[in-house]
C-alpha positions in Angstrom: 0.0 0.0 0.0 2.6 2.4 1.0 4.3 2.0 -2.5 1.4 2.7 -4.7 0.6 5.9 -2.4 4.1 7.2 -3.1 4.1 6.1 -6.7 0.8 8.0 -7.1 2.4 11.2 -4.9 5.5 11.0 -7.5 3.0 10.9 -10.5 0.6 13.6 -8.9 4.0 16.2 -8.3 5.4 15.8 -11.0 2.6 16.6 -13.4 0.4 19.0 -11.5 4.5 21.0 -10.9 4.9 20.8 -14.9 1.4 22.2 -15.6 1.7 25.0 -13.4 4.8 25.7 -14.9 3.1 25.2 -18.7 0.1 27.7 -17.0 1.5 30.7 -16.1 4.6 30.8 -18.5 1.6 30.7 -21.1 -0.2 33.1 -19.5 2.9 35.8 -18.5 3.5 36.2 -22.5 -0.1 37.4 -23.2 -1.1 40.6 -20.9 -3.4 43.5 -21.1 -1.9 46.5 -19.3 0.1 44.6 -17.0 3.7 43.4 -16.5 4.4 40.2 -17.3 4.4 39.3 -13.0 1.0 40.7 -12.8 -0.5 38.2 -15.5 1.4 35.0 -13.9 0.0 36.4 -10.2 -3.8 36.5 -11.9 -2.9 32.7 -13.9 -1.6 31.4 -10.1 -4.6 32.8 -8.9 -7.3 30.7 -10.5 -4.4 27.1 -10.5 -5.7 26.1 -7.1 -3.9 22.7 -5.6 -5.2 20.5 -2.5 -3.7 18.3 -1.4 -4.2 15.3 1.8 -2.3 13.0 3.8 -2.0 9.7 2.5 -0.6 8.1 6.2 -3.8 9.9 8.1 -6.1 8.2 5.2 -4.6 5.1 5.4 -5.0 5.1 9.3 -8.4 6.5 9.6 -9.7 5.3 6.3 -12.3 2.3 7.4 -12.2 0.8 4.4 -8.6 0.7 4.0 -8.4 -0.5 7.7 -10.2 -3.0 6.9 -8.6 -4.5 3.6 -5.4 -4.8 5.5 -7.0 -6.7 8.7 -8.6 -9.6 5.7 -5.2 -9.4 3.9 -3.4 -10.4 7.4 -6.4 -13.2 7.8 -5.6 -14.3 4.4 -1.2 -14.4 4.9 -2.7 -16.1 8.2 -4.5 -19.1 6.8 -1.6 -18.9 4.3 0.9 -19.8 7.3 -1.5 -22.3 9.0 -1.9 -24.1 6.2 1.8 -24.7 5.1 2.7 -24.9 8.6 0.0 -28.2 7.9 2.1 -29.4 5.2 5.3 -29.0 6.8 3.9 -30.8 9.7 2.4 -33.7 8.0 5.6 -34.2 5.6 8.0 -34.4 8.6 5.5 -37.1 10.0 5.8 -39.4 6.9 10.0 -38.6 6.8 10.1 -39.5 10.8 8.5 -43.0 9.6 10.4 -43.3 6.6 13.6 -42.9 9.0 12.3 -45.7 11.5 12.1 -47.9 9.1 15.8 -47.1 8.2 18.0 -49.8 7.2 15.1 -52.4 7.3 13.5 -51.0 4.2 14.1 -53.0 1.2 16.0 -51.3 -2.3 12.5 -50.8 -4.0 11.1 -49.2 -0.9 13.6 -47.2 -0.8 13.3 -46.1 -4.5 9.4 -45.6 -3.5 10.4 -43.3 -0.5 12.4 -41.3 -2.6 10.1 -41.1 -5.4 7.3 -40.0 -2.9 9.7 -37.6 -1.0 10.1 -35.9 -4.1 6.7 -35.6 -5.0 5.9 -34.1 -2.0 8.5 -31.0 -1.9 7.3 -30.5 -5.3 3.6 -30.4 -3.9 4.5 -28.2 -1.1 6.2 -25.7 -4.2 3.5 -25.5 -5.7 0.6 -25.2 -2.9 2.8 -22.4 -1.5 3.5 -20.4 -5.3 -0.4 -20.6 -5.5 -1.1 -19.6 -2.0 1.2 -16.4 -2.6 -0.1 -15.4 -6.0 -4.0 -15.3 -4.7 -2.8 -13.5 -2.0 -0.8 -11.4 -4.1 -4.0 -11.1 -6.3 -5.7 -9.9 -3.7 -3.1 -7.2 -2.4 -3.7 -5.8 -6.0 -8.0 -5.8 -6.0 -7.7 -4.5 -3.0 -5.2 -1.4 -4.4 -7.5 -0.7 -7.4 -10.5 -0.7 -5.6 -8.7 2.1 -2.6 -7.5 4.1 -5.4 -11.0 3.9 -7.3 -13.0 4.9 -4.1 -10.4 7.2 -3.7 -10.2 9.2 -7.1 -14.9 9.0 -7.7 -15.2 10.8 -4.9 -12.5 13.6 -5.0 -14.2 13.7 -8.4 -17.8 14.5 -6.6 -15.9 16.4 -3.7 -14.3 19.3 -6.6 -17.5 20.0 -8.6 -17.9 22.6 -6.8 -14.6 23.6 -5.1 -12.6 24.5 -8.5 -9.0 22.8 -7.2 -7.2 21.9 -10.8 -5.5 19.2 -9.0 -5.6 16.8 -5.8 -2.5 15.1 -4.6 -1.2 13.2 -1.6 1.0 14.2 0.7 4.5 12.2 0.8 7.8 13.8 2.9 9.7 12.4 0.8 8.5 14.2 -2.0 7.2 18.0 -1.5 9.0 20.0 1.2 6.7 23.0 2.0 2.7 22.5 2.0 0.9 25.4 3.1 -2.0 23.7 5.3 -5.3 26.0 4.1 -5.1 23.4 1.4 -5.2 20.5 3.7 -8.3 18.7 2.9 -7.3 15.0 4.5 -10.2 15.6 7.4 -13.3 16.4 5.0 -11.9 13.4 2.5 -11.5 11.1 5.1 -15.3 11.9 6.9 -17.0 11.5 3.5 -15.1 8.4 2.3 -16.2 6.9 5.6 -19.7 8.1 5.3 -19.8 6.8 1.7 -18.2 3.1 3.0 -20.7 3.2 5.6 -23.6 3.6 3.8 -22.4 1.2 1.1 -22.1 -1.7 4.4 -25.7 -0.7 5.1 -27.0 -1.8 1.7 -25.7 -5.1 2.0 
């Protein structure tokens, strides 16, 4: 999770910086009766950028809360049932090494062939166990990022920012906080999550 958020940050900078950059060079070059600072002031003036915290969304985002706490049921179960495996191989190879010496040259062939057979069933069982759980890591990143971006979409019909972006430390270094909007994103993703639980 924390690496899509700061791919999407990266994305989000880098494009909505470039634009405002394209936006009031454009503008500066084409004035009235000003200077060419008075036109990029009026240009900055209508480029308005929000932005919210992506750790405070991820922590007080229900939805989000809850995606992680089935993902950790899921690695859970995961464990438990290789932990199974291991536990019933080691059981057959504890018999297999009673019998030792007494086992005959085609049992032992048998017991090798069948030892092999089951480290290649425990490969597999685990790659598969991994991949849906991998799988699910993913759904569960589109679907945040989808809830996410339809309702900033609703949110700015009528607040006129030209861009949204998350917060990352890494990336910007000054954020003047009248554009914070985390608080009123987080209260109406909620809202919208609850209601959607209450349909169901």
């Amino acid at each position: 999770m924390k690496y899509l958020s700061l791919v999407l940050s990266a994305v989000a900078t880098l494009i909505s910086g470039y634009l405002l950059i394209q936006h009031t060079s454009k503008n500066s070059g084409t004035t009235h009766s000003g200077t060419k600072t008075e036109a990029a002031a009026e240009a900055g003036a209508d480029f308005k950028i929000a932005y919210f915290d992506i750790d405070s969304l991820q922590n007080k985002y229900e939805y989000f809360k809850d995606a992680l706490a089935q993902l950790k049921s899921k690695e859970e179960n995961m464990n438990k049932e290789l932990s199974g495996l291991e536990r019933s191989y080691q059981k057959k190879i504890n018999e297999w090494q009673q019998k030792g010496a007494s086992m005959s040259q085609s049992e032992a062939d048998a017991v090798q062939r069948e030892y092999g057979q089951m480290q290649q069933n425990y490969q597999q069982r685990r790659l598969t166990l991994e991949q849906q759980l991998e799988n699910l890591k993913m759904d569960y990143k589109k679907n945040i990022k989808t809830k996410i971006e339809d309702y900033l979409r609703d949110f700015n019909k009528d607040r006129g920012y030209a861009y949204i972006i998350s917060y990352e430390p890494e990336l910007m270094f000054y954020r003047d906080t009248a554009y914070n909007i985390t608080e009123q994103i987080i209260q109406g993703l909620n809202a919208e999550y609850k209601k959607a639980a209450e349909k169901k």
